[in-house]
Gaussian input, Z-matrix of N, CA and C with variables (Angstrom, degrees):
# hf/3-21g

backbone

0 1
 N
 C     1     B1
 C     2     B2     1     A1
 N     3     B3     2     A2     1     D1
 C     4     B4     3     A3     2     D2
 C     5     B5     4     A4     3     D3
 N     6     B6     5     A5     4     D4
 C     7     B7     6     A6     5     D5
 C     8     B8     7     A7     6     D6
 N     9     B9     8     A8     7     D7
 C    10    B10     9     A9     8     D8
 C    11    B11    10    A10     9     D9
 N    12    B12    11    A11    10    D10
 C    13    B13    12    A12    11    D11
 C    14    B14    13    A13    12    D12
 N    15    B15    14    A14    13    D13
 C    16    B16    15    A15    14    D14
 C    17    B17    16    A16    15    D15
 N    18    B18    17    A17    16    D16
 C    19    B19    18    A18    17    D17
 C    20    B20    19    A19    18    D18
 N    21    B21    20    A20    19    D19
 C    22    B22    21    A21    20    D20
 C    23    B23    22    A22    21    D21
 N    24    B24    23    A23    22    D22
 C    25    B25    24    A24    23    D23
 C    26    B26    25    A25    24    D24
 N    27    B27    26    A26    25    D25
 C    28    B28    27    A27    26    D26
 C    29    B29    28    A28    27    D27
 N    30    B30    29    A29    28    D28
 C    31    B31    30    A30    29    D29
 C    32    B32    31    A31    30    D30
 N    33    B33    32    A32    31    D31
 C    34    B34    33    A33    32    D32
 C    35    B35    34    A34    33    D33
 N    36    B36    35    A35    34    D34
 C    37    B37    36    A36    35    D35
 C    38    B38    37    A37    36    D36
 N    39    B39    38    A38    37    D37
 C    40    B40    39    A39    38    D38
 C    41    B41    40    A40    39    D39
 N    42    B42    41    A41    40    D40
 C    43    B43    42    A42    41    D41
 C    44    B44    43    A43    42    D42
 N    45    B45    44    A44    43    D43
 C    46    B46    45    A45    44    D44
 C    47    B47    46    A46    45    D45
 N    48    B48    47    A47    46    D46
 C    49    B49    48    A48    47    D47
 C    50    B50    49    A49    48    D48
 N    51    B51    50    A50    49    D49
 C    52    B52    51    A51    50    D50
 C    53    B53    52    A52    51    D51
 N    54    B54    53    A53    52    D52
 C    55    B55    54    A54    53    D53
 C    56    B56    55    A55    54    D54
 N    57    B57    56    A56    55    D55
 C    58    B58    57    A57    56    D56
 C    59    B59    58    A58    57    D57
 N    60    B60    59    A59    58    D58
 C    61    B61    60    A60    59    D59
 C    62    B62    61    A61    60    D60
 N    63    B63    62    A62    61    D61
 C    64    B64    63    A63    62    D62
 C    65    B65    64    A64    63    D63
 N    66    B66    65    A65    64    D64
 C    67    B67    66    A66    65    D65
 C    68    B68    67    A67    66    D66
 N    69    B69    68    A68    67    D67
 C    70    B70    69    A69    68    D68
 C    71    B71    70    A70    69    D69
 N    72    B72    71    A71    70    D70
 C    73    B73    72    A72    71    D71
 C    74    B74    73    A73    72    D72
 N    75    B75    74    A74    73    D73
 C    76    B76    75    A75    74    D74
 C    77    B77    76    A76    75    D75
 N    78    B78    77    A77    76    D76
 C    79    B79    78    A78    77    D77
 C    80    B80    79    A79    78    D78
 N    81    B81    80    A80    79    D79
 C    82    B82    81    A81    80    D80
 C    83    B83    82    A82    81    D81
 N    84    B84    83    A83    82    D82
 C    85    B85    84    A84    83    D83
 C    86    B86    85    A85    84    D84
 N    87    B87    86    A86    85    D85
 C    88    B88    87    A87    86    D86
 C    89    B89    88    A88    87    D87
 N    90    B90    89    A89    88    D88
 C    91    B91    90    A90    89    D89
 C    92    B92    91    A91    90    D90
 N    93    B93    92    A92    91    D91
 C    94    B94    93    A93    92    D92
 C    95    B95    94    A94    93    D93
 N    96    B96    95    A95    94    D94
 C    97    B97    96    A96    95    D95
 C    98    B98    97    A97    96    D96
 N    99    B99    98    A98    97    D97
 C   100   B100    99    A99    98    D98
 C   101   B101   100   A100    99    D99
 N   102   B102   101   A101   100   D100
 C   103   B103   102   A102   101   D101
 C   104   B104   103   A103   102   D102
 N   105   B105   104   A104   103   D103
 C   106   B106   105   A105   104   D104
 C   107   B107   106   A106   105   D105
 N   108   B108   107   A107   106   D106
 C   109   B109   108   A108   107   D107
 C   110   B110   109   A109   108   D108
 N   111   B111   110   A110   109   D109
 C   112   B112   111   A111   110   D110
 C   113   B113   112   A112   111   D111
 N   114   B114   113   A113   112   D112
 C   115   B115   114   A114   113   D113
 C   116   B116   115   A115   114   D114
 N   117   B117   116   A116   115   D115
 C   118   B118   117   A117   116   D116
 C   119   B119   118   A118   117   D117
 N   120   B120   119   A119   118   D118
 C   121   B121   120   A120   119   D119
 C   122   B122   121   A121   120   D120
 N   123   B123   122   A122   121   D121
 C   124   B124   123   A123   122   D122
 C   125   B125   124   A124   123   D123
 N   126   B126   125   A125   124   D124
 C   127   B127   126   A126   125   D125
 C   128   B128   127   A127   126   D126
 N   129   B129   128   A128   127   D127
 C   130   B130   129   A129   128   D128
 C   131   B131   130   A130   129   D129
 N   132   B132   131   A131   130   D130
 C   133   B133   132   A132   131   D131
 C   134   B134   133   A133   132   D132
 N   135   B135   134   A134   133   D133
 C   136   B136   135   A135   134   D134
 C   137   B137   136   A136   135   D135
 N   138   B138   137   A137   136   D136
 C   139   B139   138   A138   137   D137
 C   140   B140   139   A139   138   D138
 N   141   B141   140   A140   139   D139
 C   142   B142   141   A141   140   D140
 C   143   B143   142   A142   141   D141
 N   144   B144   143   A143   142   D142
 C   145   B145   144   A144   143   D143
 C   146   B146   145   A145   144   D144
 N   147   B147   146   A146   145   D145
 C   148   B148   147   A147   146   D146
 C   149   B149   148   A148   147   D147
 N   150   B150   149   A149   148   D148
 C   151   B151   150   A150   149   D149
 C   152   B152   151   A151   150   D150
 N   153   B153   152   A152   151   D151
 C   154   B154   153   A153   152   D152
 C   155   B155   154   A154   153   D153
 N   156   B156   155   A155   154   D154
 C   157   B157   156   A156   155   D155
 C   158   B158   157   A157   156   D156
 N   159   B159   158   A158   157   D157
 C   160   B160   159   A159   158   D158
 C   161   B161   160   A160   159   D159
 N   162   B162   161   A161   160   D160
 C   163   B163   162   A162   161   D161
 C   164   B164   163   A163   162   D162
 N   165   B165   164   A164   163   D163
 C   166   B166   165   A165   164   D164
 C   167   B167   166   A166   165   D165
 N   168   B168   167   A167   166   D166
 C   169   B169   168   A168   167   D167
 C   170   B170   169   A169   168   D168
 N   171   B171   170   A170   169   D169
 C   172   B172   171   A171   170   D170
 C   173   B173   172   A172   171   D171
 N   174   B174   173   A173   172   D172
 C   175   B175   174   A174   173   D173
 C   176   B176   175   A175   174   D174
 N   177   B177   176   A176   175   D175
 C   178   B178   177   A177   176   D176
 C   179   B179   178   A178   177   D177
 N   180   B180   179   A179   178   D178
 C   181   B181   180   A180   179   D179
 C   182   B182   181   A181   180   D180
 N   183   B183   182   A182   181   D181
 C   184   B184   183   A183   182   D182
 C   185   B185   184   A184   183   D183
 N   186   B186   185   A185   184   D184
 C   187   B187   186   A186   185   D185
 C   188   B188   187   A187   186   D186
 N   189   B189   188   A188   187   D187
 C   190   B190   189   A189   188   D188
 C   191   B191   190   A190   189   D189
 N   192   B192   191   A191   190   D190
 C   193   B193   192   A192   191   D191
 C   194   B194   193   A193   192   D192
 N   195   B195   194   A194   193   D193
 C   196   B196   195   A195   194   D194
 C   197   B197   196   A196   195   D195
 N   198   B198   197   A197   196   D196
 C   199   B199   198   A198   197   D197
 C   200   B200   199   A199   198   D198
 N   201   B201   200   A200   199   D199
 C   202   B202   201   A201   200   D200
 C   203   B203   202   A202   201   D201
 N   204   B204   203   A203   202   D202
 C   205   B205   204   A204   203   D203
 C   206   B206   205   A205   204   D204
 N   207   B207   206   A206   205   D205
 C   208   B208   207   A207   206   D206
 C   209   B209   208   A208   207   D207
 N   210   B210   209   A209   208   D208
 C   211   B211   210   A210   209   D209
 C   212   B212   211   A211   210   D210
 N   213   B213   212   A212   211   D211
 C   214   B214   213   A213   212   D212
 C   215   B215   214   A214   213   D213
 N   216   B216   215   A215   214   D214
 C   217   B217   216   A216   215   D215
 C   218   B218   217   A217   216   D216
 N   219   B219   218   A218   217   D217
 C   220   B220   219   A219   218   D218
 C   221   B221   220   A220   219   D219
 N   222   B222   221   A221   220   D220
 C   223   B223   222   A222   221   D221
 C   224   B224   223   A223   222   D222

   B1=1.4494
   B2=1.5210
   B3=1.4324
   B4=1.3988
   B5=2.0416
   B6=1.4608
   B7=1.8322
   B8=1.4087
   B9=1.7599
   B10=1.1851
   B11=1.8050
   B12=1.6385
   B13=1.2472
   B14=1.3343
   B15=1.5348
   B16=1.7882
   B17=2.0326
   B18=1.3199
   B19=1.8968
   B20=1.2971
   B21=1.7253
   B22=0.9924
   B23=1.7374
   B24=1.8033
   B25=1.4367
   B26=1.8776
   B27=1.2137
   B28=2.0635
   B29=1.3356
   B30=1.7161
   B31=1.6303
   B32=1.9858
   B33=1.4040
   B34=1.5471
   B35=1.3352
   B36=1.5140
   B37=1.6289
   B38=1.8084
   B39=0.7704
   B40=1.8066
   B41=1.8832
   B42=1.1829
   B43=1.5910
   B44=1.0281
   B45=0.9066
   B46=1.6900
   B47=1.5034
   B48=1.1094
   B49=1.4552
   B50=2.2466
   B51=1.3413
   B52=1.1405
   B53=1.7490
   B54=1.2985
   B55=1.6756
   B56=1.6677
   B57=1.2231
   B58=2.4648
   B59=1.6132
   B60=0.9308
   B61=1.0305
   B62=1.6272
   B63=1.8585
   B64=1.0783
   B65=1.7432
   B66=1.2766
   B67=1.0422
   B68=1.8531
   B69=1.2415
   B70=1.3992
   B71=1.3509
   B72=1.0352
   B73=1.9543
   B74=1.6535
   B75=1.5014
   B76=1.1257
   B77=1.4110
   B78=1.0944
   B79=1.6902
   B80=1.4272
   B81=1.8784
   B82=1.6014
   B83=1.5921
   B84=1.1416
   B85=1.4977
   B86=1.4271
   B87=1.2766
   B88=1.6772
   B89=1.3199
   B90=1.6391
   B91=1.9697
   B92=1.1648
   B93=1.5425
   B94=1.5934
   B95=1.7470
   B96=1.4670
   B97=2.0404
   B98=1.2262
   B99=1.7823
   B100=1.2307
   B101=1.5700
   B102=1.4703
   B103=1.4071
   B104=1.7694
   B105=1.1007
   B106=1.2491
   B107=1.2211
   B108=1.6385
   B109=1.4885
   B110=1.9683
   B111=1.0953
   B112=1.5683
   B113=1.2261
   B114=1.2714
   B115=1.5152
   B116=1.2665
   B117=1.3799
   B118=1.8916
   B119=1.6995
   B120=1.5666
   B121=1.2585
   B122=1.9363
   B123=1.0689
   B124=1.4639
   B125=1.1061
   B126=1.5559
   B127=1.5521
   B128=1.8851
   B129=1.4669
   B130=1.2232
   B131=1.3448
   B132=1.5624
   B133=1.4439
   B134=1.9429
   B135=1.5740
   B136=1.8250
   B137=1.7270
   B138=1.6085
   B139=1.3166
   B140=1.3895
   B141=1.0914
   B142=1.4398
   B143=1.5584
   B144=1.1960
   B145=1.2019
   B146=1.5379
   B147=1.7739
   B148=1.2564
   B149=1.4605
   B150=1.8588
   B151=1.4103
   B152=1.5917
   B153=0.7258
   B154=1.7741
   B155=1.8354
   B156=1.5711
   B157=1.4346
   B158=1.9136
   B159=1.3744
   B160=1.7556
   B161=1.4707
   B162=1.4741
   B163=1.5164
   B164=1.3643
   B165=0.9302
   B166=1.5522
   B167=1.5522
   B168=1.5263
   B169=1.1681
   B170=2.3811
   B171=1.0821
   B172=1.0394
   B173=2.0229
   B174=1.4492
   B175=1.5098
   B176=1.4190
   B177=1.4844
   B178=1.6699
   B179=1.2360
   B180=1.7060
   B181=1.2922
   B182=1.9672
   B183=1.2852
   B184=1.9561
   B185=1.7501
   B186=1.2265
   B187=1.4622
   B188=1.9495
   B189=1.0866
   B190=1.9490
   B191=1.3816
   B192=1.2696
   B193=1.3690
   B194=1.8508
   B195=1.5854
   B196=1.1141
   B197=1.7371
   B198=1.4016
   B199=1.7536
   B200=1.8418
   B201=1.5954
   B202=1.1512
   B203=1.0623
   B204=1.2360
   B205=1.8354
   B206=1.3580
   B207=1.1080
   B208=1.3599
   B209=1.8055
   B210=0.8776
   B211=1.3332
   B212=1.9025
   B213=1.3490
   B214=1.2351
   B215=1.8717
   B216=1.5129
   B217=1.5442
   B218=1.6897
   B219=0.9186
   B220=1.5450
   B221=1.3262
   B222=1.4335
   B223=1.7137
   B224=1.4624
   A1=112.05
   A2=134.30
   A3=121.86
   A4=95.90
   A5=108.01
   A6=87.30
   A7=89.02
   A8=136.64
   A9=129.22
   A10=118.40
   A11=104.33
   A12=103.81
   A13=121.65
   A14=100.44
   A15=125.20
   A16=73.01
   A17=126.75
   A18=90.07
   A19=126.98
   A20=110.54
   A21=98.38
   A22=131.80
   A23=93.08
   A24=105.86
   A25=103.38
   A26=136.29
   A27=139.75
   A28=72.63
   A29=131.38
   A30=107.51
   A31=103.59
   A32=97.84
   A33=109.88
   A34=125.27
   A35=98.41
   A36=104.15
   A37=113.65
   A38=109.84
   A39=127.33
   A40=77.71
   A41=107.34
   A42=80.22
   A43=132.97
   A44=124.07
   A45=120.18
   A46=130.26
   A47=116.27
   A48=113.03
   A49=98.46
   A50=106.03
   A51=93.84
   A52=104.49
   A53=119.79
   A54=106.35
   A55=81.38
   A56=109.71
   A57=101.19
   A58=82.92
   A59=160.68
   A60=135.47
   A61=124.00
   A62=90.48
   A63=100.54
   A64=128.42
   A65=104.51
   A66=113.62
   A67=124.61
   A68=125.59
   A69=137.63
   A70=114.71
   A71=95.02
   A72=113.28
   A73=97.78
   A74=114.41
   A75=126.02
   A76=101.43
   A77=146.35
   A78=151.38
   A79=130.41
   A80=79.40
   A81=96.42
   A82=82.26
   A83=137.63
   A84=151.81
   A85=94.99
   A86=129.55
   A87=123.72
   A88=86.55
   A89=120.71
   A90=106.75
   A91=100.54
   A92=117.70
   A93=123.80
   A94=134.07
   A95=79.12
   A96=91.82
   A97=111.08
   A98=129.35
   A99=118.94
   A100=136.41
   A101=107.90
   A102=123.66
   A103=86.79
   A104=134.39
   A105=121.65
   A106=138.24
   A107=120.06
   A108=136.16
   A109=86.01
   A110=118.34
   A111=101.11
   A112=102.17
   A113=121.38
   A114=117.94
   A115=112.83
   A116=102.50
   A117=98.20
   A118=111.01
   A119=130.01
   A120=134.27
   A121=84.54
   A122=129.09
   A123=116.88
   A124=125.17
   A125=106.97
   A126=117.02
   A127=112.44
   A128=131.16
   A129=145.00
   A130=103.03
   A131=103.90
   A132=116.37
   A133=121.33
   A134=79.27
   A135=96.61
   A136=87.71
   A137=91.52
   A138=123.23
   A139=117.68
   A140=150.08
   A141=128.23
   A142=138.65
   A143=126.35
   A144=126.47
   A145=154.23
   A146=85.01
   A147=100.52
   A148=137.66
   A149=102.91
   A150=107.04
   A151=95.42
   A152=146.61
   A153=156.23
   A154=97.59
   A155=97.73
   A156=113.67
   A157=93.24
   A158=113.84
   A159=99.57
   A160=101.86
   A161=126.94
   A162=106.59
   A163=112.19
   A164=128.78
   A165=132.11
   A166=111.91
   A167=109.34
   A168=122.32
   A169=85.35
   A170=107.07
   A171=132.66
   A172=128.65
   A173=97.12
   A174=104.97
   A175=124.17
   A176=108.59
   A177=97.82
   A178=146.03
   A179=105.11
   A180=122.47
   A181=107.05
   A182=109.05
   A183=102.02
   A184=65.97
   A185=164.42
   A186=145.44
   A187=96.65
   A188=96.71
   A189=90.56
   A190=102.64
   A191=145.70
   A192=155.18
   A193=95.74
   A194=102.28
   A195=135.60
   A196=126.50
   A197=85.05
   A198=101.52
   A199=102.19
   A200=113.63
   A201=121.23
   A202=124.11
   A203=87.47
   A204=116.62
   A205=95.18
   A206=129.25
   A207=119.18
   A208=118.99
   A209=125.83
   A210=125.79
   A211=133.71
   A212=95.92
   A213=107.98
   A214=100.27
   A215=103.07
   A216=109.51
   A217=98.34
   A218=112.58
   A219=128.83
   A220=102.21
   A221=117.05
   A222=123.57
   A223=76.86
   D1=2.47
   D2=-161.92
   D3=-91.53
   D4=-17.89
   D5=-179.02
   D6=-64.99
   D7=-60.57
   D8=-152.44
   D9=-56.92
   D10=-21.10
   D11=171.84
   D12=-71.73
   D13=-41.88
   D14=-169.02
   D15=-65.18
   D16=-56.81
   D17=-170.71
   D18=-61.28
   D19=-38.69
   D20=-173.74
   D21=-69.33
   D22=-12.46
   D23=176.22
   D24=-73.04
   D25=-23.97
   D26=-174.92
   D27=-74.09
   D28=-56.99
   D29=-122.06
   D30=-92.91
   D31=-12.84
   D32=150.67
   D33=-54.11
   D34=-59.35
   D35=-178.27
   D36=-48.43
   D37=-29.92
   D38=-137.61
   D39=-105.07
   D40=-89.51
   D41=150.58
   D42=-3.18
   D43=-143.57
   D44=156.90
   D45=10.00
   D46=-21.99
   D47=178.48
   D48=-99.78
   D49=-22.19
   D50=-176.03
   D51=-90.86
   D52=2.62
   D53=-167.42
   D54=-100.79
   D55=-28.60
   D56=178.78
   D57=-70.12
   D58=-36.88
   D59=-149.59
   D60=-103.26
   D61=-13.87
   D62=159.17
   D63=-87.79
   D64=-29.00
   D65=171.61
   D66=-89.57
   D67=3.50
   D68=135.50
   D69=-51.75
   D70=-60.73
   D71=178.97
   D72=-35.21
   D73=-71.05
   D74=-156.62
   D75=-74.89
   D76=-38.72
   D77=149.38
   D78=-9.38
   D79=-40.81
   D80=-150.46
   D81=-90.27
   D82=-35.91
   D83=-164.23
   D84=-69.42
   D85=-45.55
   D86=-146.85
   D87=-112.31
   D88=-23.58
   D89=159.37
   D90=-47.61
   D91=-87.36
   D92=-162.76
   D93=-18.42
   D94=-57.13
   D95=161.01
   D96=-61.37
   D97=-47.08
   D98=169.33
   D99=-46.90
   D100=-40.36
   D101=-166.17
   D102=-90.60
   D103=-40.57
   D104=170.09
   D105=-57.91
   D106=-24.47
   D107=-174.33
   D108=-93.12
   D109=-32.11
   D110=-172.46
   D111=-97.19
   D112=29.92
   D113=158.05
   D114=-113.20
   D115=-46.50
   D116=170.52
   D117=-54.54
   D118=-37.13
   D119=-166.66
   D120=-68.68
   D121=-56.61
   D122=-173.59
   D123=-82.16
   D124=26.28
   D125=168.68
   D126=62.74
   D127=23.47
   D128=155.04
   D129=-74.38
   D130=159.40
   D131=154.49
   D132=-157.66
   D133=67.47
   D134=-161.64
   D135=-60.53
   D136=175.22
   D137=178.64
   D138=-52.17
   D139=107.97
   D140=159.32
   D141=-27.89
   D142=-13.49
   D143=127.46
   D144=-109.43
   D145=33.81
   D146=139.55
   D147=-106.69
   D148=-1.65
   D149=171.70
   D150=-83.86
   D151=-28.37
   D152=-142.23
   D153=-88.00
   D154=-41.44
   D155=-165.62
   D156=-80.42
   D157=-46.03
   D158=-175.84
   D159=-87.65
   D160=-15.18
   D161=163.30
   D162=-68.68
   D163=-45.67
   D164=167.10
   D165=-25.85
   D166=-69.22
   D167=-139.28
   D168=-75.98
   D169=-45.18
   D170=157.58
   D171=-16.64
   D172=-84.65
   D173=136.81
   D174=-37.12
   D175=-84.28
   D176=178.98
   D177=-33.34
   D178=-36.47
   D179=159.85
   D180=-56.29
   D181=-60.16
   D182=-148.32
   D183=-70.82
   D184=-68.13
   D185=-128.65
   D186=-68.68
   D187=-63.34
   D188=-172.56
   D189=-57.13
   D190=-20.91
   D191=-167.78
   D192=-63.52
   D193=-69.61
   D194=177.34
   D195=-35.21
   D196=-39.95
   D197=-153.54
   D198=-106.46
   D199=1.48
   D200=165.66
   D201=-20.40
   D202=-93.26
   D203=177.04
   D204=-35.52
   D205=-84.96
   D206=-153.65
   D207=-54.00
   D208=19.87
   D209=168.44
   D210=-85.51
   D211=-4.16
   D212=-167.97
   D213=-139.52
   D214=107.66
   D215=-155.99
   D216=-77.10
   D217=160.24
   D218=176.32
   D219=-74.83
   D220=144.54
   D221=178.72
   D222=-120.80

């Protein structure tokens, strides 16, 4: 039984690697509107890719923040 485990352990991963990636996706979208509404509230009106660049930078941060823990598997 260990190939059928060794699949079901890829077909998890793979899994899993497409729902972070979906949900980065979606992060990165609801940053942008964020970092954009708190620029109009402080009376700015930067570049669009410079809101793109601190939603970015933004996202990336709360995702690696997030994804800590999970780097070190349970025995």
């Amino acid at each position: 039984m260990g190939a059928l485990d060794a699949f079901g352990t890829l077909a998890s991963a793979v899994l899993a690697t497409i729902v972070m990636l979906a949900f980065a996706i979606l992060s990165l979208f609801v940053t942008v509107f964020v970092v954009d509404a708190a620029a109009a509230i402080g009376g700015l009106n930067p570049a669009d890719g410079f809101v793109v660049l601190g939603a970015t930078i933004l996202a990336a941060a709360a995702i690696l923040a997030g994804g800590v823990g999970f780097a070190t598997p349970e025995q």
